[in-house]
C-alpha positions in Angstrom: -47.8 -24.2 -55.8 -46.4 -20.9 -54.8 -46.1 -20.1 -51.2 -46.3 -16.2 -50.0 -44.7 -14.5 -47.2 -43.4 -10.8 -46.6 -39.8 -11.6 -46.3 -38.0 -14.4 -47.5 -34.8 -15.4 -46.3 -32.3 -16.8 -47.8 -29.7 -19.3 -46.2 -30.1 -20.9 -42.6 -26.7 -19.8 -41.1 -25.5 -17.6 -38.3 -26.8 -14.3 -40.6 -30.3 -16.3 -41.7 -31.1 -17.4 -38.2 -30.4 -14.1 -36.8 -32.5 -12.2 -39.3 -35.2 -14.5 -38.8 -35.2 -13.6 -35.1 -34.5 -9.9 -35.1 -37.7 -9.7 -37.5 -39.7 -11.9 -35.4 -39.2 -9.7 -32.3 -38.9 -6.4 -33.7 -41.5 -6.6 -36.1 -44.2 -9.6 -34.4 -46.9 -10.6 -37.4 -44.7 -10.1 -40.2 -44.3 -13.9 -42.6 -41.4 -15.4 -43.1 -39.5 -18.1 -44.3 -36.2 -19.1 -44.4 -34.8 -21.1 -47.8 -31.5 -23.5 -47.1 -30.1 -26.1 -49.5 -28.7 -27.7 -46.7 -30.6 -30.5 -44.7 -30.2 -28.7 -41.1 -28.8 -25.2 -39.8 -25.9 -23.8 -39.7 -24.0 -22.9 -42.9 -20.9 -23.2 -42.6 -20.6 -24.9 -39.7 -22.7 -27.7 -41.2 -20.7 -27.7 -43.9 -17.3 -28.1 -42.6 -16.5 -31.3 -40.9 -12.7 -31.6 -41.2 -10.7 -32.6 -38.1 -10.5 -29.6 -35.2 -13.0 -27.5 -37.0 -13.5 -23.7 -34.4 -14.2 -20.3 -34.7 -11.5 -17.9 -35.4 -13.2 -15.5 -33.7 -14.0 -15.1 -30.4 -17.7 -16.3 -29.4 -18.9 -13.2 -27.2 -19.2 -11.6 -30.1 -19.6 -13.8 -33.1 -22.2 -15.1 -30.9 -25.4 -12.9 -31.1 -26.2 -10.1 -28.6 -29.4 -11.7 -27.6 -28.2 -14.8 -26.4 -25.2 -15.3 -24.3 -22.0 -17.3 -24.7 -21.0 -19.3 -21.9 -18.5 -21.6 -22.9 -14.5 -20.9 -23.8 -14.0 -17.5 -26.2 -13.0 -20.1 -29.5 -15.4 -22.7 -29.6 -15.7 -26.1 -31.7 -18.0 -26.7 -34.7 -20.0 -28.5 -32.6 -20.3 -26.2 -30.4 -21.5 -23.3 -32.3 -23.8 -25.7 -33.9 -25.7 -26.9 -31.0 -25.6 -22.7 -29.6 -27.7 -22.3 -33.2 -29.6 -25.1 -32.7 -30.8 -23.8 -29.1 -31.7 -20.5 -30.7 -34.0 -22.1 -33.4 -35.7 -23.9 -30.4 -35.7 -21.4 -28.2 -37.9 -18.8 -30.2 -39.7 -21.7 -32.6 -37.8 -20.9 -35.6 -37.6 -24.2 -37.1 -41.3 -24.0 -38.0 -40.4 -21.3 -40.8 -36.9 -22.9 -42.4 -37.3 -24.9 -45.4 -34.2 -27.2 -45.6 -33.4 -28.4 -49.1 -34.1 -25.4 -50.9 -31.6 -24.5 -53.3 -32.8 -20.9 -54.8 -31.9 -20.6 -58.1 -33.5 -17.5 -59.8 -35.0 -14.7 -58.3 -36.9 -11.9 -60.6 -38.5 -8.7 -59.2 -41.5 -7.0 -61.0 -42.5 -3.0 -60.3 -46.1 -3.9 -61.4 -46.9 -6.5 -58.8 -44.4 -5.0 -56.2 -43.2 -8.8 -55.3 -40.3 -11.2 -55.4 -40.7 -14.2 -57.7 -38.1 -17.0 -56.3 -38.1 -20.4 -58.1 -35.8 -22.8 -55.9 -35.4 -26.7 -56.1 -36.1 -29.0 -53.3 -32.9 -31.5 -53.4 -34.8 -33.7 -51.8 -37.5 -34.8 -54.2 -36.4 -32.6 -57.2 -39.6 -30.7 -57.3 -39.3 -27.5 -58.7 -41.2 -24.5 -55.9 -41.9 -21.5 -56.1 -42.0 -18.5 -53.3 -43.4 -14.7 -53.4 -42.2 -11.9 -51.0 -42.2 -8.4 -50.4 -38.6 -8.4 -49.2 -35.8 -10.4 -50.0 -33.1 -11.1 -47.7 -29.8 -12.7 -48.6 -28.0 -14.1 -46.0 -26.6 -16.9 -47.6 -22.8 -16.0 -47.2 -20.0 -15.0 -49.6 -18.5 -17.9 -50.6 -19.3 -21.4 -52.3 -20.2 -24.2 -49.8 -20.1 -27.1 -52.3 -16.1 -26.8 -53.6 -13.3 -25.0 -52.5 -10.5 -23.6 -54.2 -7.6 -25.4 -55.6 -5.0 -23.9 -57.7 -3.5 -25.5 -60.8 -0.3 -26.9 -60.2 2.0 -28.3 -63.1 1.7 -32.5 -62.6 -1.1 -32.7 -60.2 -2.7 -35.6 -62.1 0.8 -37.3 -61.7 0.1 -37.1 -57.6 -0.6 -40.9 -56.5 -1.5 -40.5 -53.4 -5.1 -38.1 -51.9 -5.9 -35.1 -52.4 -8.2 -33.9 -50.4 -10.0 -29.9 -49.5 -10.9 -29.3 -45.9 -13.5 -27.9 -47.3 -15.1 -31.4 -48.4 -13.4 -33.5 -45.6 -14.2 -36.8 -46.6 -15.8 -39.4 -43.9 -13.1 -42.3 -44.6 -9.7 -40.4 -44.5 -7.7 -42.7 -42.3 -4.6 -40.5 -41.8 -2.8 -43.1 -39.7 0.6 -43.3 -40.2 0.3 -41.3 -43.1 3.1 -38.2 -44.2 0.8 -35.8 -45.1 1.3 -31.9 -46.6 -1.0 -29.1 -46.2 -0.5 -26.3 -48.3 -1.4 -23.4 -47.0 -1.1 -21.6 -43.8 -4.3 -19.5 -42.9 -6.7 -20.4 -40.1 -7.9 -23.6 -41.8 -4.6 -25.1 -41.6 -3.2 -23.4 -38.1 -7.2 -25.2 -37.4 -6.0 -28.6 -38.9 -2.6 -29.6 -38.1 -2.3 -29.4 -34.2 -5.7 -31.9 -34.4 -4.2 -34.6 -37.1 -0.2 -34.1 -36.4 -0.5 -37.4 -33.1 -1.8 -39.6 -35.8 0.3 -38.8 -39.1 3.7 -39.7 -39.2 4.5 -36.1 -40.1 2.7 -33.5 -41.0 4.3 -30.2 -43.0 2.4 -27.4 -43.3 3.5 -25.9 -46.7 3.2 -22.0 -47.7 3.8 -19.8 -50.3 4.3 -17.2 -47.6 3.2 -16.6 -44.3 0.2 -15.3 -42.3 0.7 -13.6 -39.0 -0.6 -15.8 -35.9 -1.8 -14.3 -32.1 -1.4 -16.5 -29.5 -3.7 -16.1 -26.0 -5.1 -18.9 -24.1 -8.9 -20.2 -24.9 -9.9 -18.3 -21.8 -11.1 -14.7 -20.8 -10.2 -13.4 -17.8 -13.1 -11.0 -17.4 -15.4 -13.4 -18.4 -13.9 -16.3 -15.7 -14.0 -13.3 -12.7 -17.5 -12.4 -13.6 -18.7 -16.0 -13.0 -17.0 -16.3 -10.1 -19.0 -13.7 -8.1 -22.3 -15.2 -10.3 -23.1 -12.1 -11.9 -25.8 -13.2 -14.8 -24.8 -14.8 -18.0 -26.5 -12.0 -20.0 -24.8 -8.9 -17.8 -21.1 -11.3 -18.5 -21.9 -11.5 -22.1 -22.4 -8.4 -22.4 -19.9 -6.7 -20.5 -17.2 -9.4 -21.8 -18.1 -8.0 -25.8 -18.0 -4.9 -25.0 -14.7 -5.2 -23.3 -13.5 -7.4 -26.4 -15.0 -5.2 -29.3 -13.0 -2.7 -27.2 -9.5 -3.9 -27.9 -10.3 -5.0 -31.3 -11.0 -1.6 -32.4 -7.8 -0.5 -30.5 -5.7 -3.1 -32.5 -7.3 -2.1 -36.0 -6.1 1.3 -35.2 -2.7 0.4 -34.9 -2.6 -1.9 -37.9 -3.2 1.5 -39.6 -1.7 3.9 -37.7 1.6 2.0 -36.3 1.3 -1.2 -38.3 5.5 -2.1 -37.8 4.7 -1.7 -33.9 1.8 -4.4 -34.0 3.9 -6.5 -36.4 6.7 -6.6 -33.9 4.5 -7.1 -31.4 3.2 -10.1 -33.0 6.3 -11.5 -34.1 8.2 -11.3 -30.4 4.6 -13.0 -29.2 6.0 -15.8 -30.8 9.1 -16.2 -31.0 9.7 -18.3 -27.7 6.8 -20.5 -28.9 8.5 -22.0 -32.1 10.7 -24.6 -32.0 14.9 -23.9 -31.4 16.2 -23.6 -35.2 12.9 -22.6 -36.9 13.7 -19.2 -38.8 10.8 -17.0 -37.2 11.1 -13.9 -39.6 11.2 -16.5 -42.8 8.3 -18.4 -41.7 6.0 -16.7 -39.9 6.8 -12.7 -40.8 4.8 -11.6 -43.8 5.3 -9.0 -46.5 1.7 -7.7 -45.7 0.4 -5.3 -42.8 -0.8 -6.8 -39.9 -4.7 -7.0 -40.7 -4.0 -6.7 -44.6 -5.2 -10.7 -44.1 -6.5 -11.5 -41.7 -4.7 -12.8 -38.4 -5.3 -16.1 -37.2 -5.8 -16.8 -33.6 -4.1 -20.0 -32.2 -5.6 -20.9 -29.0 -2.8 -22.0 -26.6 -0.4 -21.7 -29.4 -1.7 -25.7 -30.1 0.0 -25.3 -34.2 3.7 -24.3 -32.4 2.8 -27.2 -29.5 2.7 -29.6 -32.8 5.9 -28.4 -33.8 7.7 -28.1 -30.7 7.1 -32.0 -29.8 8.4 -32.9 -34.2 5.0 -34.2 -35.3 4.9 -30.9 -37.4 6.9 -29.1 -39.5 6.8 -25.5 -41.8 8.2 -25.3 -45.6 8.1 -21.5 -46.9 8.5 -22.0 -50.4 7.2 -22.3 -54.0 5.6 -25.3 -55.8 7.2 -26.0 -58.9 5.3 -29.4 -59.8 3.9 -32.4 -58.4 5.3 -35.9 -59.0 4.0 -39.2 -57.8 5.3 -39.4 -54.5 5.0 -35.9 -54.0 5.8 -31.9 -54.5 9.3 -31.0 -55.7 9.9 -27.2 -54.6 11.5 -24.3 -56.2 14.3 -24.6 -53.8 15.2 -28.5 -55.2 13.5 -30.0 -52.0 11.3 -32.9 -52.6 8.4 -33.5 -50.3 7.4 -37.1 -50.0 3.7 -37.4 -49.6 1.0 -39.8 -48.9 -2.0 -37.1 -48.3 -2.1 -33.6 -49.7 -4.4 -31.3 -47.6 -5.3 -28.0 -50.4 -5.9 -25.6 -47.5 -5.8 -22.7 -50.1 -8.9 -21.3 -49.8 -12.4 -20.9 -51.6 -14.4 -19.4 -54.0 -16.2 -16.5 -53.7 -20.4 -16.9 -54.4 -21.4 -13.5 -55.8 -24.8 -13.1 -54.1 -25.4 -17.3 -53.8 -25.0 -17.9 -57.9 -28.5 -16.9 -57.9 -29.8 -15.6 -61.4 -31.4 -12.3 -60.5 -33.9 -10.6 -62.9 -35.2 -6.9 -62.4 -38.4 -6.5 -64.9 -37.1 -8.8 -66.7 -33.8 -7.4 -67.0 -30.8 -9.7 -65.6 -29.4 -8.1 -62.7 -25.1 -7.7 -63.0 -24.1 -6.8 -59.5 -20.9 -5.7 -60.7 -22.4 -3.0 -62.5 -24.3 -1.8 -59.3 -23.0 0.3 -56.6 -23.8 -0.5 -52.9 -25.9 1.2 -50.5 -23.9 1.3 -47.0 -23.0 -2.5 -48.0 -26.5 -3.6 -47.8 -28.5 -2.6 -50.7 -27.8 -1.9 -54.0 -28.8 0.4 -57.2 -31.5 -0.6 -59.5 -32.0 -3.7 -57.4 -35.5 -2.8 -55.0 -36.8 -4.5 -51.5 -33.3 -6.4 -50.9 -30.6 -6.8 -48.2 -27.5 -8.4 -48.3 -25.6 -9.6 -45.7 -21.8 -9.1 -45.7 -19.7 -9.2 -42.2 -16.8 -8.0 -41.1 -13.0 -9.0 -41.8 -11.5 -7.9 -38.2 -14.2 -7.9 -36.5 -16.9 -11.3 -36.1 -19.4 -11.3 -38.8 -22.1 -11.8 -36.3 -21.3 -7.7 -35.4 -22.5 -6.6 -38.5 -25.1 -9.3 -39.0 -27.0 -7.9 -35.9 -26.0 -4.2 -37.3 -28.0 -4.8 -40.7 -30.8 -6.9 -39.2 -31.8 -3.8 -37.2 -31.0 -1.3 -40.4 -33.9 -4.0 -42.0 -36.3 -3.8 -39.7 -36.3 0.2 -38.9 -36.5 0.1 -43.3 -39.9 -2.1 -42.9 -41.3 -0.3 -40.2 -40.6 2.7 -42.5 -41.9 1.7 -46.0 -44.9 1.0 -43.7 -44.9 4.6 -42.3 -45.1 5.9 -46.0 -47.3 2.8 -47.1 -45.0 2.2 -49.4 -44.6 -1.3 -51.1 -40.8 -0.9 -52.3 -37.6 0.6 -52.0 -34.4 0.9 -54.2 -31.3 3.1 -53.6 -30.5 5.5 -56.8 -27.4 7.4 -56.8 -28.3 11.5 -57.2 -27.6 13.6 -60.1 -25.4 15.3 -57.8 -23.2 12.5 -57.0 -23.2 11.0 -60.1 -19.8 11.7 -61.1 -18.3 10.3 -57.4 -15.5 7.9 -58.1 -16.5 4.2 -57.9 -13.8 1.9 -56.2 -13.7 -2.2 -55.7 -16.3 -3.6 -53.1 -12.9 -3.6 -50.8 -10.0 -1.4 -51.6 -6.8 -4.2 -51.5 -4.7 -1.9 -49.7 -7.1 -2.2 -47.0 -7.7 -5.9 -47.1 -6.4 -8.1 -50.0 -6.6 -12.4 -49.1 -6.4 -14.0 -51.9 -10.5 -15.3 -52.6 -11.6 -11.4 -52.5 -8.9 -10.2 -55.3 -9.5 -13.6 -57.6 -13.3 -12.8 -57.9 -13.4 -8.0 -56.8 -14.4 -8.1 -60.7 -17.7 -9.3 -60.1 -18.3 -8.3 -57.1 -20.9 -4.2 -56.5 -19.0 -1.3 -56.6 -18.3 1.0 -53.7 -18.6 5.2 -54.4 -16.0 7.8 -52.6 -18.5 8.8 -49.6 -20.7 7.8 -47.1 -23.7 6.5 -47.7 -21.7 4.4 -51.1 -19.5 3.4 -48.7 -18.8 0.0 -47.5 -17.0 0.3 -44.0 -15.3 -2.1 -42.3 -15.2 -0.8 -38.8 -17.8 -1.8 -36.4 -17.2 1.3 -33.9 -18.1 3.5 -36.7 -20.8 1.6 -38.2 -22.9 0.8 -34.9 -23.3 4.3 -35.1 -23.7 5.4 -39.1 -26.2 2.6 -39.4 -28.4 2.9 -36.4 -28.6 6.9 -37.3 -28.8 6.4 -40.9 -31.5 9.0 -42.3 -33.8 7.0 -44.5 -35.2 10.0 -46.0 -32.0 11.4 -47.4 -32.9 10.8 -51.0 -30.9 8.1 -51.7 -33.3 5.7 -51.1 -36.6 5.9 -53.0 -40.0 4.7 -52.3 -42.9 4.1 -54.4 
């Protein structure tokens, strides 16, 4: 049985469910169908289940633009679940999502103009089959099924739990129990203030440190709006515009001023740790502010944890593991009963699906992007890829819109496919990594760059990571600028 629709989605999270709406409203009586390997909505935040699991962004704006936010700016897992889940009810969505899917190969052929996608239903085993015009990848960039743990020297020796937060298991009882969490990004600033009251001690250990912002889980503008009952879709509006406003402001300075923000930062701080803590050791890093990205701690909750001793930082190196523990570079010993890897995940170069042009494999490292969306050699396909300072959700809606204006144009020129194709004129433009490390460098992008497309020297190669420019580059894009062509 193959089943036929005009676009076919891929992946039922934030980007999927808001691709299947902007194409239901903007373009009413095109067939769709969205493909998940999950059993409900929500991607990531289906996924993820560990203990204090939010947003580290703010929710006026990784919310969508279509449907306001009206709860606090960071908002629980739950939360954002149930605002997805109203979103899929609100405009019948759940009709065209087909939970349990795991694509697995997708081919394109030039004779038929079409999409062949052969996925797996997890639920029965059966092996399906879908055809579309357009595919649309909106399945994330990283792997949902395993994070990433390094290889330490005597892991195996550990005798106590390992565990990723990533796979949070249902019957962790962490009662009493000294735990370690290695790492220090947003998962663990997440983790530790919402399992330090039950542990008998928590220490968050880190190779280095990540820079933190502090600011209550309120928004001033947003709380006076309500007051004087203005509507929830003129505060949500006005409340992102007033936020993307000052993000773009502090991206500037991480570039143009970056010690001044770093200071800033730093001094933000400072009265929040506890009395003896060495601030510039511990929570200073080596990077520029926005290098990595900064994680928000509402109501400083992870210095709160510290301040009252149920939590503790260790800057240092891991030089092995022994059975009750980590022994450090330094000589210190870390006694253990729980090891929490917060060290990150794995990269998923276009969902580990095996993609096939006329029967040619498809390397995406050999291609070179289209504006971050498309890519050469590869026709009728969009990929979604968000923002690093900025909520994903920005760029989502950004590219749903670039999507639909590109349907309503093949239509124009009745034609039945699309590829980019670098010019002869262009042809010897340099080609730099999908994102330049000097601009942003965590560790999951530079551990997997080499597989990732290739970026050229000038617009429209270029993948940009500034919404303020790209609301604008995108929405004007000229899609008759022969870079794209149409048969």
């Amino acid at each position: 049985m193959t089943e036929h629709v005009d676009v076919l989605i891929v992946g039922a999270g934030i980007s999927g469910i808001g691709a299947a709406y902007h194409l239901q409203t903007q373009r009413p009586g095109t067939t769709f169908a969205l493909l998940d390997a999950h059993p409900a909505a929500g991607g990531t935040w289906w996924t993820h289940r560990y203990p204090g699991i939010r947003s580290d962004s703010d929710l006026f704006t990784f919310g969508y633009r279509f449907k306001p936010w009206t709860g606090t700016p960071i908002a629980t897992g739950e939360e954002i679940l149930k605002y997805l889940s109203e979103v899929i009810e609100e405009n019948d969505l759940g009709r065209h999502i087909r939970y349990e899917h795991r694509v697995e190969a997708a081919s394109w052929s030039s004779e038929d103009a079409l999409w062949t996608v052969e996925a797996v239903r997890l639920d029965t085993g059966e092996q399906v089959r879908f055809t579309a015009r357009f595919l649309w990848m909106c399945q994330g960039y990283y792997r949902h099924d395993q994070g990433y743990t390094p290889e330490w020297e005597g892991f195996d020796d550990f005798e106590g739990r390992v565990v990723h937060p990533q796979l949070w298991p249902d019957d962790l009882d962490l009662t009493g129990q000294r735990v370690v969490v290695i790492g220090s990004g947003a998962t663990a600033a997440t983790l530790i203030p919402n399992i330090a009251d039950r542990c008998a001690h928590v220490t968050m250990l880190q190779r280095s440190p990540t820079f933190f912002f502090v600011k209550p889980n309120s928004n001033e503008v947003a709380d006076m709006l309500r007051e004087l009952d203005i509507p929830d879709e003129w505060v949500h509006e006005i409340v992102r515009r007033k936020i993307i406003h000052d993000q773009d402001a502090i991206t500037k300075l991480s570039f143009d001023d970056p010690e001044a923000l770093r200071a800033f930062l730093i001094e933000t701080i400072r009265p929040l740790v506890p009395e003896g803590v060495d601030v510039d050791r511990h929570f200073n890093p080596p990077y520029r502010p926005w290098q990595q990205r900064i994680a928000v701690l509402p109501d400083g909750d992870l210095f709160a944890a510290m301040r009252s001793g149920q939590a503790s930082v260790v800057t240092d190196q891991i030089e092995r593991f022994d059975a009750t523990g980590i022994q450090l570079a330094s000589g210190e010993h870390l006694d253990a009963d729980v090891v929490i890897t917060a060290t990150g995940f794995d990269l998923s170069v276009m969902g580990d699906v095996s993609f096939a042009v006329d029967g040619q494999a498809v390397d995406f490292a050999d291609t070179v992007t289209y504006r971050g969306i498309m890519f050469t050699g590869v026709p009728n396909m969009a990929y979604v890829f968000g923002y690093f300072r900025a909520s994903w959700t920005l760029r989502a809606d950004l590219i749903s819109d670039f999507v639909c204006r590109l349907l309503d144009h093949m239509d124009e020129r009745v034609a039945s496919s699309v590829v980019p194709a670098v010019p002869d004129e262009e042809a010897d433009m340099a080609l730099l990594p999908w994102v330049e490390p000097d601009n942003f460098n965590p560790g999951y992008l530079t551990r997997s760059m080499h597989l990732m497309p290739r970026q050229g020297d000038r617009l429209p190669w270029r993948l940009l990571h500034d919404y303020a420019e790209e609301r604008e580059i995108i929405a004007g894009a000229d899609l008759d600028d022969g870079r794209l062509h149409y048969s």
